[in-house]
N, C-alpha and C positions, 0 to 999 in steps of 0.2 A: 368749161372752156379749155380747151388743147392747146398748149403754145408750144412754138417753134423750138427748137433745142436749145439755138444760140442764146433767143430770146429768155429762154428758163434758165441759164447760165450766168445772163447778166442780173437776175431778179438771184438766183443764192450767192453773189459775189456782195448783194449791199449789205446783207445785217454785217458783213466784215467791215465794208466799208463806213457806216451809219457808225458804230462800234469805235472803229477808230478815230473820224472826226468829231464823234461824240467827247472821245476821254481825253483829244487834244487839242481839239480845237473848239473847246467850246468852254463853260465856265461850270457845267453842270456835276453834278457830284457824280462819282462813275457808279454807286448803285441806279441812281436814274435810270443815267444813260442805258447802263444793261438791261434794266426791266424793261425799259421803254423796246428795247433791241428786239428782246426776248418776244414782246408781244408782236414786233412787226412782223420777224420771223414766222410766228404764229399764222397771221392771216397770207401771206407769204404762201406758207405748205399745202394752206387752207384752198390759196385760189388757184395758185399756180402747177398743183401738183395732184390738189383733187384729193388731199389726204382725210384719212376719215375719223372723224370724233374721238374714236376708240384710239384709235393712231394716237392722238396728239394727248388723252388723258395718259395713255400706257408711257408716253411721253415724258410728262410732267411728274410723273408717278416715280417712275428711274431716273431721271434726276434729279430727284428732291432725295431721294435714299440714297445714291451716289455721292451727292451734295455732303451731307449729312456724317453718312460712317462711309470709306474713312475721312474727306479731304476736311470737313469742317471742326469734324474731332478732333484728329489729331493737332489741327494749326491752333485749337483752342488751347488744346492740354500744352501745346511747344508754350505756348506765349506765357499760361499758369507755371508752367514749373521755371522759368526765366525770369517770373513775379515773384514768385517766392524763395530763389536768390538772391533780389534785390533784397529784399524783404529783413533775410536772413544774412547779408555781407556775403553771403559766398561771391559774387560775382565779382563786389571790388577787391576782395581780397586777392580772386586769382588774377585780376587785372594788374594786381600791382606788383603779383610774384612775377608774371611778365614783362611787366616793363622793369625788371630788373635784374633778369639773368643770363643778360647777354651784354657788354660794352659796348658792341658794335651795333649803331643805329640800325644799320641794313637787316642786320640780321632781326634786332627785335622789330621791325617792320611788318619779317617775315611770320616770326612768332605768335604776332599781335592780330594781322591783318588774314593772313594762309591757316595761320594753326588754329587760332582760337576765334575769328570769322570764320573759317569754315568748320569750325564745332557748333557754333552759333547759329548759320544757316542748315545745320545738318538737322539739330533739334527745336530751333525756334523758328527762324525766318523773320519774315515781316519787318524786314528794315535791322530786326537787331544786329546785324552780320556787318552792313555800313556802319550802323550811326555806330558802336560801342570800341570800334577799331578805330575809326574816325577819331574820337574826341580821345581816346586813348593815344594815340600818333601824336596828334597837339597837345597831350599832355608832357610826352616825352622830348619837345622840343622841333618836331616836325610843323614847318608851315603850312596852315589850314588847308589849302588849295591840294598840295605834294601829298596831302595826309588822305584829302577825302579823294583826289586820284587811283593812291594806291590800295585804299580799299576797295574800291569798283572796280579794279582790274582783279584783285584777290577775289571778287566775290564773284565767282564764273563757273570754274572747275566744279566746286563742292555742290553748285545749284541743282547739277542734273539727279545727285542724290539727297537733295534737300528734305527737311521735312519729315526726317525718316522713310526716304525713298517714295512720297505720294506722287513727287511727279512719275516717274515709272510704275508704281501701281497704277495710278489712274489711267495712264497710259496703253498698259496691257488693257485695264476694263473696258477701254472706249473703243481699243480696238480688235479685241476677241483675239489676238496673238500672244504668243506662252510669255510668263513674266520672267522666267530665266534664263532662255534668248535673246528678250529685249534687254534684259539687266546686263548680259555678257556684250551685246555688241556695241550697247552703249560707253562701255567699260574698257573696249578696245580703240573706240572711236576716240576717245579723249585722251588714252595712252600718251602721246608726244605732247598733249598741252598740259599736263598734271606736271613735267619736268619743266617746261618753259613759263610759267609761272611765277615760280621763286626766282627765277635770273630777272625776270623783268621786272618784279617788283625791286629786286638790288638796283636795279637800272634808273630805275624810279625816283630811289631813295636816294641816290651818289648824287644825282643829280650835275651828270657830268665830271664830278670828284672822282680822279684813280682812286680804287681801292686795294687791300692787298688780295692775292690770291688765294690767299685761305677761306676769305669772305664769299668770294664766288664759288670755290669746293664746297663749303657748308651750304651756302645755297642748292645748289647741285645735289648735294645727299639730300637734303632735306626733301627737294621736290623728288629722289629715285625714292624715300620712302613712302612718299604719301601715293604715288603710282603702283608702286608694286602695290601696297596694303588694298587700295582702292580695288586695283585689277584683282588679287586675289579673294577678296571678300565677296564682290561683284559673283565670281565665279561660282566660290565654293558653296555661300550663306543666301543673299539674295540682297535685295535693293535698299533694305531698311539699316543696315548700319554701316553701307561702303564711305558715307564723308565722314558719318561719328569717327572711325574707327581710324581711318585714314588720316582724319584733321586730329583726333588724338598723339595717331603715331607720330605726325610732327612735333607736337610739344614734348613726348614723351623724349624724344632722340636727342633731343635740345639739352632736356633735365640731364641725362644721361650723358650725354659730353660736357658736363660741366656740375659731375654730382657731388663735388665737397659741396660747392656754394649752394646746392639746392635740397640737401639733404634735411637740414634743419629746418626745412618748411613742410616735409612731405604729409604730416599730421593734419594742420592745417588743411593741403590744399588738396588732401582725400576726403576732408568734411564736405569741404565747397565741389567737389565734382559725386559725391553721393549719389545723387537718384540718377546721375547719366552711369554711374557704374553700374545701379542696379536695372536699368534699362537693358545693357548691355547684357545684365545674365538673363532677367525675363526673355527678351528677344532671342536670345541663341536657344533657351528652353523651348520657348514657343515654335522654332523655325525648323530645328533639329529632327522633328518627330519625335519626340521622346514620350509625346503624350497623344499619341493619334485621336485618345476619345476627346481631347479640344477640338478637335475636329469635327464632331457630332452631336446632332439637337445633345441637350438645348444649348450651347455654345455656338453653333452653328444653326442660325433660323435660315428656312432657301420655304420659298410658296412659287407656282409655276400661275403666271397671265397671259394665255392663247401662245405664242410661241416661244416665249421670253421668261428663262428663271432667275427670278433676283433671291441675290443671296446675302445677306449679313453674318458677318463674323465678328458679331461686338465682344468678345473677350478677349482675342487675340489680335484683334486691330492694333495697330501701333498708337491708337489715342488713347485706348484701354490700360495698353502697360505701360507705356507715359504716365497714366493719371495713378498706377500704383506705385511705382520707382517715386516721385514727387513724393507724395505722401509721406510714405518709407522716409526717403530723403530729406524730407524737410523735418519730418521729426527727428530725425539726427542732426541736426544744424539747429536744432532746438527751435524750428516752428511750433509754435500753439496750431490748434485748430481753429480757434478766429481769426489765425495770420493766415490760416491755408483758406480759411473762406473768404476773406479781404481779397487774398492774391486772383481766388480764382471768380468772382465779380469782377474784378478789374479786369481782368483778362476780358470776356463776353462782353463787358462794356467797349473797349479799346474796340474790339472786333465787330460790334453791329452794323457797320456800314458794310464789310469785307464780307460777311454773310452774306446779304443779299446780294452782294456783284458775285460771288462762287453759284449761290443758288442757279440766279440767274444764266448764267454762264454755262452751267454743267446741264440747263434742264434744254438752254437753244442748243448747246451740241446732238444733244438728244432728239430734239426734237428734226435738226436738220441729217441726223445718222440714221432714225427712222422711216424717212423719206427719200425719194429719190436725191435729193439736192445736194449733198453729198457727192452722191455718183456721179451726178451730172458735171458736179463741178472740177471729178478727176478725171473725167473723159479730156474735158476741155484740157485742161493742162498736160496730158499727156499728146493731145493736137499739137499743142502750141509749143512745149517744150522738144519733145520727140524724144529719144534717147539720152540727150543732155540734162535732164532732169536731175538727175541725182548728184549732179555739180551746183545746182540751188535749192537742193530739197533744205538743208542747211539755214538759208538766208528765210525760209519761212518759219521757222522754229525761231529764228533770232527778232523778228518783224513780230511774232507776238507776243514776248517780252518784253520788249523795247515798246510795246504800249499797253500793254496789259502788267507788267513787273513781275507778273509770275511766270515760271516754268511749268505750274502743271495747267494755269489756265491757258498756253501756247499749246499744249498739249490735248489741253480738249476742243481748242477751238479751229488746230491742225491734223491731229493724228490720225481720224481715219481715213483725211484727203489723201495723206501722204499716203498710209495703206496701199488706199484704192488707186492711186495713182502706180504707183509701183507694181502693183497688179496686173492693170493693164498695161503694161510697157515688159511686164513678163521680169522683171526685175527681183530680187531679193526682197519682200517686202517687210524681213524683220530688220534688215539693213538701212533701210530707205528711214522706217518709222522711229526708227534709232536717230535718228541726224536730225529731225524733232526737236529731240530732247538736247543730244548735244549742240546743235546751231541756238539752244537758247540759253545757253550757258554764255554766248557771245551777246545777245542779246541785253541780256541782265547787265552790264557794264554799263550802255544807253543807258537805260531807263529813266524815263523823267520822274519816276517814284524813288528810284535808287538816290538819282542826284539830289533829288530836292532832298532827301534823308538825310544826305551824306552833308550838304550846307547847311542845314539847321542844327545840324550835331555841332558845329562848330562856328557859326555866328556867318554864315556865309549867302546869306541870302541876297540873290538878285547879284548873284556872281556863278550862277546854274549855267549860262551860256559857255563859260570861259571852262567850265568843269565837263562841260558836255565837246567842247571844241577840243579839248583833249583827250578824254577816255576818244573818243570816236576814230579817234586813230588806229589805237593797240583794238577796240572790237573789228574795223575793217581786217587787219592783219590777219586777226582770230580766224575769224568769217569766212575769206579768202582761201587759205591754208588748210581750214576743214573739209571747206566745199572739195580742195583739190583731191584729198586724202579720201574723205565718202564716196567723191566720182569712181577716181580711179579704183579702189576696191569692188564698188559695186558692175564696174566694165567690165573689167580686166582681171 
C-alpha cells in the first residue's frame, strides 16, 4: 500500500510524538515507553514504507552496536570510575577543597556548580553534574531552591561535550558528516554563552545583593577561560576532552589566584583527580596519532553488510580508556580490586533501565534513518519552515532534551532531520547539525530528569514546579539568543 506523502509524514512525526507523551505524560517507565516506541516504529516502516526485512534486521543490527561501543560503554565506565571515588573519598574530599577556597559565595557557586559540574558532566553525566553541585551549594549555606537553580543553568554549556564528547561522536555516526567540523562548529556556536554563564550564575547567587567588582571580573575570567580552552581543544584535539579540560581549566585558575591557601592540598587533591589525569594522557595518546597501528585489526574490528560498514574501535573508545585511567586510578587512591568490582556492579546495576531506553532509542533512529521516513520528514519541514529554519533548528535540539535529558539521545532522535533538512534548503548542513547539539545544551536546564535530580539532592520534592517556573526562564533566553546567532550565520 502507497500512501500519500502528507499522509507518510504525519505516520513518522508519531514515534516522536508516542515518545514524548509516553515519558510525560504518562506513569510508564521510559524504558517501556521506548521499546514500546521502537516496536511501533517497527511496523510503521513495515507498512507505510514498504521496508524490507533485511532493512529492518541491518536495522536493529546497527543499533545495538552503536548502542553498545561507544554511547553504553563509555556512560558505564563515566558512572564506574565516579563509584569508585565515592568509594575511595576522592570525590568528598575535592568537594570540600572547593567549598573552601574562595570567601566569596558567588564565586564558589561558580567553582562548585561551572567548574566541577561541568567536570562531572564531562566524565560521568547522569545526574551526577545536578545532584553533587546541588547538595554541595546547601552544604555551603545556599538555599535549596537558589542552589538546585544554579546548577541547571551551570549544567548547559559543558552538555554538548559531555560524556567524553559521545554526544558529538554519536552525532557525526548518525549522521555520516566529519567529526571535526561538527566538533569546530559546535565549538563556535556556543562561544558567547561559555562567557555568559559565570555572570549568570553570580546573578544567581547575589540574589539581587550588590556585589563588588572584582566578583564580576573573576566571574568574567573565569568564564574567558573555560571558552577559550573549550574553543581551542574543540579545534585542535577533538570532541573527547573539550568540557574535561575546559571545566578543569576553571578550577585550576581558581587554585592559581589563590595559591598560598591551596598549595598545602595539592598532594591530596592530585590523588583524588588520578584516573581523569590519566585519561587525559591516554586520550591525547590515542588522538594524536602517535600510534597509527591502534588504528588497525585487531584494534580496530569493521565487517561490510550489503552497503553499510560497521566498525568498532573497542581500544581506543573513550569507554576503553576510562576503564584503564580508573583502574590505574583507583589503585592509587588505594582501591582493592573488590572495591573496583563493587564499584563497577553498582554502576551496570544503577544503569539497567538507562540501557534499554539508549538501546532502544539508537536502534528507532536507525531504523527510521534507513528508511525513507526521515527524508520524508525533512522535506516537510523545509515546506513548512522555508529558509527560516535554521532560526529553530536550535529549539529542536533543546525539545529533545527537555524530554529525553540527554544530549546525545536529542541527537539521535534529531540529527539526521536536521542534516536532511538543511540539505534541501541548500543550507550549511554541518552548521545546521551543530545547533542540535548546541540548542540541547539549553534544553538540559528544562529537564524534568535534571529537576527532579536536582530536588531529591536536596530534600525538595514536589517543589519541581517552582524550579521548573524558574530555570524556564534563563533556558528561553538561551534558546532565543542561539537561535538568533545559528540564523544569522547560517543566512548571512
Amino acid at each position: 500500500m502507497v500512501f500519500p506523502f502528507w499522509l507518510k509524514v504525519l505516520f513518522a512525526v508519531l514515534p516522536f510524538v508516542f515518545l514524548f507523551v509516553g515519558i510525560l505524560g504518562t506513569s510508564l517507565k521510559t524504558y517501556l515507553v521506548s521499546l514500546t516506541v521502537l516496536l511501533f516504529t517497527t511496523f510503521l516502516a513495515l507498512l507505510g514504507w514498504q521496508a524490507s526485512w533485511s532493512t529492518i534486521g541491518l536495522s536493529y543490527l546497527e543499533g545495538t552496536i552503536m548502542a553498545l561501543l561507544p554511547i553504553i560503554w563509555v556512560i558505564v565506565m563515566a558512572v564506574f570510575t565516579y563509584e569508585v571515588g565515592v568509594r575511595t573519598q576522592a570525590i568528598e574530599k575535592l568537594q570540600n577543597f572547593l567549598g573552601h577556597i574562595s570567601p566569596e559565595p558567588a564565586i564558589q557557586a561558580i567553582l562548585i556548580a561551572f567548574g566541577l559540574g561541568g567536570f562531572l558532566e564531562s566524565v560521568a553525566g547522569f545526574g551526577t553534574a545536578v545532584a553533587i553541585p546541588t547538595a554541595m551549594l546547601v552544604g555551603i549555606g545556599f538555599p535549596p531552591l537558589r542552589a538546585a537553580l544554579i546548577s541547571l543553568v551551570a549544567n548547559s554549556v559543558p552538555v554538548a561535550f559531555g560524556a567524553l564528547g559521545i554526544p558529538v561522536i554519536v552525532l557525526s555516526r548518525i549522521t555520516t558528516l566529519p567529526l571535526s567540523t561538527l566538533t569546530s562548529a559546535i565549538a563556535w556556536q556556543l562561544f558567547p554563552f561559555a562567557f555568559i554563564i559565570p555572570l549568570v550564575i553570580v546573578f544567581i547567587a547575589s540574589h539581587g545583593t550588590p556585589l563588588p567588582l572584582k566578583v564580576w571580573g573573576e566571574a568574567l575570567f573565569l568564564g574567558m577561560v573555560f571558552t577559550i580552552l573549550q574553543t581551542m581543544v574543540a579545534l585542535l584535539i577533538g570532541p573527547e576532552l573539550v568540557a574535561v579540560i575546559a571545566s578543569l581549566g576553571v578550577l585550576f585558575s581558581s587554585v592559581l589566584l589563590r595559591w598560598e591557601k591551596a598549595k598545602t592540598h595539592l598532594i591530596t587533591i592530585a590523588k583524588s583527580m588520578a584516573p581523569y589525569g590519566l585519561l587525559l594522557v591516554f586520550v591525547l595518546l590515542t588522538r594524536l596519532s602517535l600510534f597509527p597501528w591502534l588504528k588497525e585489526f585487531p584494534f580496530v574490528l569493521s565487517w561490510k553488510v550489503n552497503d553499510h560498514t560497521l566498525t568498532v574501535e573497542w581500544l581506543t573508545t573513550p569507554g576503553t580508556l576510562l576503564l584503564l585511567s580508573t583502574v590505574i586510578g583507583g589503585t592509587i587512591q588505594g582501591a582493592s580490586w573488590k572495591t573496583l568490582w563493587q564499584a563497577f556492579s553498582s554502576s551496570v546495576e544503577k544503569l539497567k533501565a538507562s540501557i534499554l531506553t539508549i538501546l532502544s532509542i539508537v536502534i528507532m533512529a536507525k531504523v527510521m534513518g534507513n528508511t525513507p521516513m526521515v527524508t520524508d520528514l525533512s522535506k516537510a519541514l523545509a515546506i513548512v519552515s522555508g529558509p527560516l529554519f535554521p532560526f529553530f533548528s536550535p529549539l529542536l535540539g533543546a525539545l529533545g532534551t527537555f524530554v529525553t535529558g540527554s544530549d546525545t539521545s536529542s541527537n539521535i532522535l534529531f540529527g539526521k532531520l536536521q542534516r536532511d533538512t538543511a540539505t534541501s534548503l541548500s543550507l550549511d548542513p554541518t552548521w545546521i547539525t551543530a545547533a542540535n547539539t548546541s540548542g540541547a545544551t539549553a534544553g538540559k536546564m528544562i529537564s524534568p530528569q535534571s529537576i527532579a535530580i536536582a530536588s531529591s539532592a536536596v530534600g525538595l520534592q514536589g517543589s519541581e514546579g517552582k524550579i521548573l517556573s524558574r530555570s524556564l526562564w534563563f533556558c528561553l533566553g538561551y534558546s532565543v539568543l542561539l537561535g538568533l546567532f545559528v540564523g544569522f550565520v547560517a543566512l548571512f
